[in-house]
C-alpha positions as CSV (number, residue, x, y, z in Angstrom):
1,X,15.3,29.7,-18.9
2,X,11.6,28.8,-19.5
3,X,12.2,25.8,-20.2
4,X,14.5,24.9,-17.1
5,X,12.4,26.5,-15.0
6,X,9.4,24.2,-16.2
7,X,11.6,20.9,-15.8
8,X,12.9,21.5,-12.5
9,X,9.0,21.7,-11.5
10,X,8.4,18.6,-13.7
11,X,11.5,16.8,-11.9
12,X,10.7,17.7,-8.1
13,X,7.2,16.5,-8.9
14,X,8.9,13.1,-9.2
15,X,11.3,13.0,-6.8
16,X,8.5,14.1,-3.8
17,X,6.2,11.1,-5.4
18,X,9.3,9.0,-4.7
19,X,9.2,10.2,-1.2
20,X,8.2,7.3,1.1
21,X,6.9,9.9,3.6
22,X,4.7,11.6,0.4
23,X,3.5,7.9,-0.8
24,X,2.3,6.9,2.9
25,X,0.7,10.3,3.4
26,X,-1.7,10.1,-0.2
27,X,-2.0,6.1,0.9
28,X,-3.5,7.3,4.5
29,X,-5.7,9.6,3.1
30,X,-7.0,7.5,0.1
31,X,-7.3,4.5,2.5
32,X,-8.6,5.5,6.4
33,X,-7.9,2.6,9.1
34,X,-11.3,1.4,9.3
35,X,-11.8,1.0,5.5
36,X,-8.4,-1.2,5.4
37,X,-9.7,-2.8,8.2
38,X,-13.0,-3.9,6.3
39,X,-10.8,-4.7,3.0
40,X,-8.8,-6.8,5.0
41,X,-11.5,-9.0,6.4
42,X,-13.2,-9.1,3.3
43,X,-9.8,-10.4,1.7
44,X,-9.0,-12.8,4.7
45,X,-12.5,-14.4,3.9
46,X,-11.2,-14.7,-0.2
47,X,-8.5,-16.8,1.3
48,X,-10.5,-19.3,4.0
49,X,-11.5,-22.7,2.8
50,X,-15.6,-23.1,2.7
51,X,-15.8,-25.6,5.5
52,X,-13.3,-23.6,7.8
53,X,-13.8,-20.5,10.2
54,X,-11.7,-17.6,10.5
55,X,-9.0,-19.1,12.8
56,X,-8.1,-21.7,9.9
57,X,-6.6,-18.2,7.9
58,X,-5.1,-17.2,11.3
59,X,-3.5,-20.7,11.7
60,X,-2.5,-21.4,8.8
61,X,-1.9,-18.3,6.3
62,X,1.3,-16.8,4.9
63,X,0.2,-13.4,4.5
64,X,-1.8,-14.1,1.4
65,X,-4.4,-11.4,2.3
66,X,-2.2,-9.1,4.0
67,X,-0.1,-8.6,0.7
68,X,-3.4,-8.5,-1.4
69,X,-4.2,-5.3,0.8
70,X,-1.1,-3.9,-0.1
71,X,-0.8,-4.6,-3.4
72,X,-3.9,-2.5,-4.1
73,X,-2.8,0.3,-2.1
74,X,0.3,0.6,-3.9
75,X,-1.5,0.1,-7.1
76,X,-3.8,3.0,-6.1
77,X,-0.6,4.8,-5.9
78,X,0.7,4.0,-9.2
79,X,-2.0,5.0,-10.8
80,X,-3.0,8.5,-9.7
81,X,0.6,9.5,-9.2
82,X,3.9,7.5,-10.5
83,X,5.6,3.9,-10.4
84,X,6.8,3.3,-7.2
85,X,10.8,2.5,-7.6
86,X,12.2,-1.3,-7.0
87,X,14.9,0.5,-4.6
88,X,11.7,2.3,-2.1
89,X,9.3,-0.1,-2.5
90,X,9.9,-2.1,0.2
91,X,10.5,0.8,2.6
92,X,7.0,2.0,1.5
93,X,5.6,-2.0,2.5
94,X,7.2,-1.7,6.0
95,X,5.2,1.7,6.4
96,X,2.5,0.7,5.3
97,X,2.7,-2.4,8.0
98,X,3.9,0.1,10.7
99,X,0.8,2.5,9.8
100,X,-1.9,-0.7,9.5
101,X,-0.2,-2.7,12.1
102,X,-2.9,-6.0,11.4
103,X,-1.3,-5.9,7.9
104,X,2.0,-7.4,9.9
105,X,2.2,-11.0,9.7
């Protein structure tokens, strides 16, 4: 009984870390608007030919910054808590778009 006991904690663990709601709440709270907002500018910047300006990314980009910004987030994620599941992962990308709406492109 012990033992069950100890891997129905183990396996709820895992289920709520597969929770799309419980993945955007620890991303939110690792990652507050304004420092995404910064990351994201930085990144745009990465991504901007040397003689251009900021409207050449805006013109002319295919997201290239916007799923860098993502990709560490969910990284982040991955790390501290568990792999994020093919089958969710693109519901947590949509909230995560939703949530930092200039990550929409």
């Amino acid at each position: 009984m012990k033992h069950l006991k100890k891997f129905e904690q183990i396996n709820e663990i895992k289920n709520t870390e597969q929770d799309v709601d419980f993945i955007i709440a620890k991303i939110k709270e690792k990652y507050p608007l304004q420092d995404v907002k910064k990351m994201f500018d930085d990144e745009i910047m990465e991504w901007i030919p040397d003689d251009e300006d900021i409207s050449w990314y805006k013109n002319n980009n295919n997201g290239e910054a916007q799923d860098m910004i993502i990709s560490i987030m969910i990284d982040w994620f991955e790390k501290n808590y568990n792999k994020i599941s093919d089958d969710i992962n693109d519901k947590v990308c949509e909230e995560i778009k939703n949530y930092y709406k200039f990550l929409k492109f």
